[in-house]
Backbone as JSON, one array per atom type, in Angstrom:
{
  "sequence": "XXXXXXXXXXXXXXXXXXXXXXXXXXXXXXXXXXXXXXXXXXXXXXXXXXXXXXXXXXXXXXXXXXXXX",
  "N": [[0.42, 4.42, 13.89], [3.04, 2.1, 12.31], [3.13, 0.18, 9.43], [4.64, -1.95, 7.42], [4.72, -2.39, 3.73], [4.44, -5.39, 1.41], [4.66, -5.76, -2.17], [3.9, -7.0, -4.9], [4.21, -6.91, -8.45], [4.32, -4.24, -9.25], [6.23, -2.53, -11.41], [6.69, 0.15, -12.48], [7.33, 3.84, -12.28], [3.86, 4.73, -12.85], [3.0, 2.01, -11.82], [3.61, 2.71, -9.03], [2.63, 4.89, -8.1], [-0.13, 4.09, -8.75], [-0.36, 2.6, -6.59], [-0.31, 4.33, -4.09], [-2.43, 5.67, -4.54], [-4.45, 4.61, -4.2], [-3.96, 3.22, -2.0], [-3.99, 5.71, -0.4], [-6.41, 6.77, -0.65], [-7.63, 5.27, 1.47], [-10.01, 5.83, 4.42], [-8.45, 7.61, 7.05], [-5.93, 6.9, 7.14], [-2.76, 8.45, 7.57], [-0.44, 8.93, 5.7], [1.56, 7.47, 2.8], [4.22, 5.69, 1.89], [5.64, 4.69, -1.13], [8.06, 2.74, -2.48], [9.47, 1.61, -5.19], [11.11, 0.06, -6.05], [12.26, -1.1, -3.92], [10.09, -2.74, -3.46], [8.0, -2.2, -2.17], [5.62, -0.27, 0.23], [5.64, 1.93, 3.0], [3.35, 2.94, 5.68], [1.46, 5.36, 7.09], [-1.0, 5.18, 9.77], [-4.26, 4.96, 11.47], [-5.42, 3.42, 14.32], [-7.57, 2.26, 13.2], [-7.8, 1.53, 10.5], [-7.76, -1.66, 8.85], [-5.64, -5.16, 8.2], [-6.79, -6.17, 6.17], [-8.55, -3.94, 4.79], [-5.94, -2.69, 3.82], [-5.03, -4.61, 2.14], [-7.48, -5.18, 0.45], [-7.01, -2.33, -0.94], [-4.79, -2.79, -2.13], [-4.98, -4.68, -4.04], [-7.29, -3.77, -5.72], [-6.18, -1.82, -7.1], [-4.42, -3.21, -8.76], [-2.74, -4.86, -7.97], [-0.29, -7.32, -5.86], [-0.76, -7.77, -2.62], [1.5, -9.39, -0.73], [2.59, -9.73, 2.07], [2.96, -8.39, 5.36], [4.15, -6.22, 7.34]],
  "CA": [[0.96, 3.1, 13.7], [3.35, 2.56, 10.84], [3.21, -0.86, 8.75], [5.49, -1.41, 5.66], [3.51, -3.84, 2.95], [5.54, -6.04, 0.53], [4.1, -5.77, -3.07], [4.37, -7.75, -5.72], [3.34, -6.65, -9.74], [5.08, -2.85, -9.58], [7.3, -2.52, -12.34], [7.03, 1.5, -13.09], [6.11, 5.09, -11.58], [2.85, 4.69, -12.72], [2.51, 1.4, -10.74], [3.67, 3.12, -8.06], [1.44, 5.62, -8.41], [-1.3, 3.56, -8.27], [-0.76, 2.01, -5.05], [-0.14, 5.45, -3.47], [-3.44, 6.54, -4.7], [-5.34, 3.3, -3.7], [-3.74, 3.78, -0.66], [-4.98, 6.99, -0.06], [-8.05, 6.75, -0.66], [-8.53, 4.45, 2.51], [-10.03, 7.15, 5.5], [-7.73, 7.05, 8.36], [-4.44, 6.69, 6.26], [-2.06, 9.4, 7.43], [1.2, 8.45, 4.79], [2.03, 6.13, 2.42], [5.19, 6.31, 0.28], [5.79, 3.5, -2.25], [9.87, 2.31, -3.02], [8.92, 0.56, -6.35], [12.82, -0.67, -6.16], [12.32, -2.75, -2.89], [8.89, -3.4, -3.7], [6.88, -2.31, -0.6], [4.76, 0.52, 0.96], [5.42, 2.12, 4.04], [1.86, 3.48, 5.35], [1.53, 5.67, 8.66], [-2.11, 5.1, 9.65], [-4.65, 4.51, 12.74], [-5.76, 2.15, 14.84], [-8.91, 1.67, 12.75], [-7.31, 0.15, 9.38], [-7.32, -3.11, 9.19], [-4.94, -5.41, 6.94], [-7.87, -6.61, 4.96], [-8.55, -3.15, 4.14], [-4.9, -2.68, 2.82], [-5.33, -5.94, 1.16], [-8.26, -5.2, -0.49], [-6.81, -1.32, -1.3], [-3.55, -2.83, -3.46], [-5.86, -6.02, -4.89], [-8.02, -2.97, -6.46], [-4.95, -1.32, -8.23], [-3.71, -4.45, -9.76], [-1.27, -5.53, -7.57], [-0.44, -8.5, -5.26], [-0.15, -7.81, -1.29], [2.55, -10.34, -0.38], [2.9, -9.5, 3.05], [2.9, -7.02, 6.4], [5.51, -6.29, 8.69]],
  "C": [[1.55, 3.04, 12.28], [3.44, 0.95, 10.67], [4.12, -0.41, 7.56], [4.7, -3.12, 5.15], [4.48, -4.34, 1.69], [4.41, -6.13, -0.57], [4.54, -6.17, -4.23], [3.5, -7.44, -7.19], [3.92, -5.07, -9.77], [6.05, -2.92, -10.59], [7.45, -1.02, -13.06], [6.89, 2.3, -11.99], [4.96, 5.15, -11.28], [2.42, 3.67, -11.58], [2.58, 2.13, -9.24], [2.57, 4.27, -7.52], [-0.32, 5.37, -7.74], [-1.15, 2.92, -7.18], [-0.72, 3.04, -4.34], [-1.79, 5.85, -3.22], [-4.49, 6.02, -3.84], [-5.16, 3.31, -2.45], [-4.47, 4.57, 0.28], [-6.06, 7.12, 0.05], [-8.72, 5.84, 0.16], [-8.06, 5.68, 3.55], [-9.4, 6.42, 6.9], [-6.15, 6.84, 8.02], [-3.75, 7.51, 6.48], [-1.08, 9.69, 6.25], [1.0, 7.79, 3.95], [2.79, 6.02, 1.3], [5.7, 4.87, 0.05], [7.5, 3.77, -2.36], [9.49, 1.25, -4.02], [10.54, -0.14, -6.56], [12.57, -1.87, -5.03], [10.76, -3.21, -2.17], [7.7, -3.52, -2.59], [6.45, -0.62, -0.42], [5.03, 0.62, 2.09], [3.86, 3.07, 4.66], [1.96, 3.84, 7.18], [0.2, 5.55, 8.77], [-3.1, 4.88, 11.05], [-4.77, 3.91, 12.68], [-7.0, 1.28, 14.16], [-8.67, 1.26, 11.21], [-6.96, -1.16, 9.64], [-6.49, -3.75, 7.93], [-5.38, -5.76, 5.92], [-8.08, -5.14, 4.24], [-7.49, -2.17, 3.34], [-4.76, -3.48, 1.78], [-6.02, -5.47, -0.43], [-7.74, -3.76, -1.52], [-5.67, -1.82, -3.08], [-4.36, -3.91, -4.21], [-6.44, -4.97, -6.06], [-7.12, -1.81, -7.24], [-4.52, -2.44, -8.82], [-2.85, -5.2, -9.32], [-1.34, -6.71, -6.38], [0.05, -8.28, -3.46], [0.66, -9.17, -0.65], [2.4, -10.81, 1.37], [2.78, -8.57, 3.94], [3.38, -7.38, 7.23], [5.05, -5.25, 9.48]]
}
């Protein structure tokens, strides 16, 4: 299943960075490549993430989950 997540508070690499990582580090996450230009996360992942646990993933890097498409 692929979601793309709208993120709000990126303003470098590093940010980017850190949502990648934060990302990652939820089990079950196949993907997840950051466009710090149009400010979102695409994330390939199973059926057993939930959006709270994306939520909570970018909240715990610093940043502001906006949204999920």
């Amino acid at each position: 299943m692929m979601k793309t997540l709208k993120i709000e508070g990126m303003s470098c690499m590093h940010c980017a960075g850190a949502v990648t990582k934060a990302l990652g580090a939820i089990n079950g996450l196949r993907d997840a490549k950051v466009d710090l230009e149009g400010k979102t996360a695409t994330v390939e992942m199973s059926g057993t993430i939930t959006e709270d646990m994306l939520r909570a993933a970018v909240e715990e890097a610093g940043f502001e989950l906006v949204g999920i498409e």
